[in-house]
N, C-alpha and C positions, 0 to 999 in steps of 0.2 A: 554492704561489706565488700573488699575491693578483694580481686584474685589473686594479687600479685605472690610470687611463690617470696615468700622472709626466709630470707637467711641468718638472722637473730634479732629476737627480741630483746629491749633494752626497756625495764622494769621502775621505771620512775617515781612512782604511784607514791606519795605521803613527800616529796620532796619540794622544796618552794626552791622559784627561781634563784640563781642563773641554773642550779645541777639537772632538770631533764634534759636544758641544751647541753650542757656540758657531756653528761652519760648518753647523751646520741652522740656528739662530736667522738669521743670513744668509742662508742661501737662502731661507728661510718669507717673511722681510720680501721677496726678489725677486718672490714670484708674487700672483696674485691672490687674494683670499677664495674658499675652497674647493679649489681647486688643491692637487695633491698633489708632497708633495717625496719623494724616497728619499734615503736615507741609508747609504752603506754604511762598518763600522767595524771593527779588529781589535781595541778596546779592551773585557774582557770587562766591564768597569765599564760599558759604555753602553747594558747592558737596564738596569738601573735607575735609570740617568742618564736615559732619553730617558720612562721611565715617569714621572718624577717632573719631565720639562722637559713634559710634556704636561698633569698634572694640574694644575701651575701656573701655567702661560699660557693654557690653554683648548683649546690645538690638540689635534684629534684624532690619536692615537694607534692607524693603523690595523693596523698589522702589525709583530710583533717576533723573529725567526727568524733562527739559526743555519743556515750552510752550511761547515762545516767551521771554519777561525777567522774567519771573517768573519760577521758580524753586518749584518743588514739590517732597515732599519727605513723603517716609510712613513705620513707625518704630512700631514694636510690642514690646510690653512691654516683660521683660524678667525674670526681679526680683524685 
């Protein structure tokens, strides 16, 4: 489990693609440059979703792990 201190979580969990991207892309736009969002999703589409919303927009892509079906992901803002 990664340290980074989240400055909010953004609750995914029961939603099918595109909306976990989407509801990160919302909360990213809420915090500040650098600031870290978590993401948690049941959609197993959104390790490749969230790799390819990261290489695209710029935002880092710090952490991508499974806990049983849930999928956790943790993105710092970039710009």
């Amino acid at each position: 489990m990664a340290t980074e201190n989240v400055t909010l979580v953004v609750d995914a969990k029961g939603l099918a693609c595109p909306m976990p991207v989407f509801k990160a892309k919302k909360g990213l736009q809420s915090v500040q440059i650098g600031e870290v969002v978590e993401v948690l999703s049941t959609d197993p589409g959104s390790v490749a979703d969230f790799k390819a919303f990261a290489n695209s927009t710029g935002h880092e892509l710090l952490l991508s792990e499974q806990d049983g079906t849930v999928y956790r992901f943790l993105l710092r803002r970039a710009k």
